[in-house]
N, C-alpha and C positions, 0 to 999 in steps of 0.2 A: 520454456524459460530460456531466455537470453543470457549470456555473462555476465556476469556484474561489470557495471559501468565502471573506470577508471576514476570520472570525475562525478562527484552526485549533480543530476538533472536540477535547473532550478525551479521550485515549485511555488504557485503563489494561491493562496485561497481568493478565491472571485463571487460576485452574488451575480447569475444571470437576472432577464430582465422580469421575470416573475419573482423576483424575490428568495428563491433556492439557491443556497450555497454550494459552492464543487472548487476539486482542488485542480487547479490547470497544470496541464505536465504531468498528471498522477498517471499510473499504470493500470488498467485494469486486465484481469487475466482472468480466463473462463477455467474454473476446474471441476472433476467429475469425483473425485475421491477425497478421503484424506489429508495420505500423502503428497499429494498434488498441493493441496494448499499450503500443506507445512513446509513446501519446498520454495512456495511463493513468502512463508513468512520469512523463512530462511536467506533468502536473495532480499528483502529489504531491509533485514535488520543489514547483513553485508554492507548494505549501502549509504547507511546511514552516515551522515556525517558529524562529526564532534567537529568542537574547539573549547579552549581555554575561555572561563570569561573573565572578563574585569575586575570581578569580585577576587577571582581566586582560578590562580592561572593553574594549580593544579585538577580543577575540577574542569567537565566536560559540560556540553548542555545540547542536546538532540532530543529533536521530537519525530513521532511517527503516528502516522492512521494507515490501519488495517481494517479495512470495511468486509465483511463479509455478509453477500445475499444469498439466501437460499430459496431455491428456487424448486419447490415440490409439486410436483404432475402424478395425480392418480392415472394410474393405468387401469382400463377396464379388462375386467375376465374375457380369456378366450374362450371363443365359444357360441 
């Protein structure tokens, strides 16, 4: 994992041409454990960005997707 960005990345939801949604500019990151990923949920909350809105300059409004795939391979017995 990288440092947190300075500025947040702009990110825009897209449909490719089959019709599947994906977020452009999104991050994907390979991890093997854990900890690994809570260090990736870790670095996007960091990154998240707020602001005041119009309603109500004291409140915030940020959103975030955390996709997570699992990806399980049996191993055969040695032997």
């Amino acid at each position: 994992l990288g440092p947190p960005a300075t500025a947040p990345r702009p990110l825009t939801i897209r449909e490719d041409q089959s019709g599947g949604i994906y977020v452009a500019g999104a991050e994907e990151v390979e991890v093997h454990d854990l900890s690994s990923m809570l260090a990736c949920l870790d670095q996007g909350t960091s990154r998240r960005a707020t602001g005041s809105t119009e309603m109500n300059t004291h409140s915030s409004r940020s959103h975030a997707i955390f996709s997570i795939i699992i990806d399980q391979r049996l191993t055969p017995p040695a032997g």
